[in-house]
C-alpha positions in Angstrom: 8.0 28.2 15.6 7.7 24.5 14.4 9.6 21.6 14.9 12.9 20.4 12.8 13.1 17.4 10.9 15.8 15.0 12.1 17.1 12.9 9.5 18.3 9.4 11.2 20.1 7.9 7.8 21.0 9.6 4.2 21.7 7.0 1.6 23.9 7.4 -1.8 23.9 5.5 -4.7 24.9 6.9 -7.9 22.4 9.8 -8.5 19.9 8.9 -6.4 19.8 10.0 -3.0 17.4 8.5 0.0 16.8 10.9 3.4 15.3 8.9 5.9 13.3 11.4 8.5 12.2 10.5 12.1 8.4 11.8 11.2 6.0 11.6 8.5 5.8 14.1 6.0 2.6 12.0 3.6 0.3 9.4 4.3 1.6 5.9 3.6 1.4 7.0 -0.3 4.1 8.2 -1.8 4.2 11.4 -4.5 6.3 11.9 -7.0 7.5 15.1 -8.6 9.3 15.4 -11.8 9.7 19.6 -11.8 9.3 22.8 -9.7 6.1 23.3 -11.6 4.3 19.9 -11.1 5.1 20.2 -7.5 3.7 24.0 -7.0 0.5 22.7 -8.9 -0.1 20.0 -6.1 -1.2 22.1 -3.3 -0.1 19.8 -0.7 2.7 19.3 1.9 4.7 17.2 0.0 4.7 19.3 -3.0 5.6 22.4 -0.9 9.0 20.6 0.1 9.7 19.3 -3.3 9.5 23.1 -4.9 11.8 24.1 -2.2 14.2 21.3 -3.0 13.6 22.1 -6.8 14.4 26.1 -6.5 17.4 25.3 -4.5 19.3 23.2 -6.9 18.9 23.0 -10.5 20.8 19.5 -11.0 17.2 17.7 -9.4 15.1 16.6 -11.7 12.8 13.9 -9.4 11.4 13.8 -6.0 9.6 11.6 -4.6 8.3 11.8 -1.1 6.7 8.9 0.9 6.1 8.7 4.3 8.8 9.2 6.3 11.3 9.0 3.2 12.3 11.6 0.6 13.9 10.5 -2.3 16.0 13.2 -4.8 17.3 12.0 -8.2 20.4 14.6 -9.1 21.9 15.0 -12.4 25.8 14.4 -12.3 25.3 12.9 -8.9 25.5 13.6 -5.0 28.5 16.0 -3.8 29.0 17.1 0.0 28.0 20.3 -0.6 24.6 19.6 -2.5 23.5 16.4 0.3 24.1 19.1 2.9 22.2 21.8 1.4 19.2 18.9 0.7 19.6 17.9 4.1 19.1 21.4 5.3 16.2 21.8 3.7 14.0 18.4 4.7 15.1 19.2 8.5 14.0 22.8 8.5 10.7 22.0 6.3 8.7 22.3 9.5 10.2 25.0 10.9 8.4 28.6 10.4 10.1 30.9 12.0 13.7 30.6 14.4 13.9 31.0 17.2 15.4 34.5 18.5 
């Protein structure tokens, strides 16, 4: 149940990494995480995708979430393997259950 995220454009640079969605996940403001425990303490939407992104890879130390953009700071920088398993995470954010 739920919908999946699609993400239209994924942009690099250095240790920053930009995942550009094709719905809104906040208001038009923007939120900023800097840890799995600030992000738990926000009770929100965009806080429960930034401890998910936080408890799957323990290279992130920044998220920031605004709109219809999530942007992931990564210590050491952006590999295949960890934009993939970022990716996996925004697109499936709204997804509850799969299908059977």
């Amino acid at each position: 149940m739920g919908q999946p995220i699609t993400i239209t454009t994924t942009t690099v640079d250095g240790v920053m990494a930009a995942f550009h969605t094709d719905r809104g996940i906040t208001g038009q403001d923007g939120v900023s995480f800097e840890s799995a425990e600030v992000a738990e303490g926000s009770a929100s939407m965009p806080g429960d995708l930034a401890s998910r992104m936080f408890g799957s890879d323990d290279a992130l130390d920044h998220v920031f979430i605004a709109s219809n953009q999530v942007v992931a700071r990564r210590v050491g920088g952006w590999d295949a393997g960890s934009l993939t398993a970022a990716s996996s995470l925004v697109e499936a954010f709204f997804v509850f259950y799969a299908d059977a």
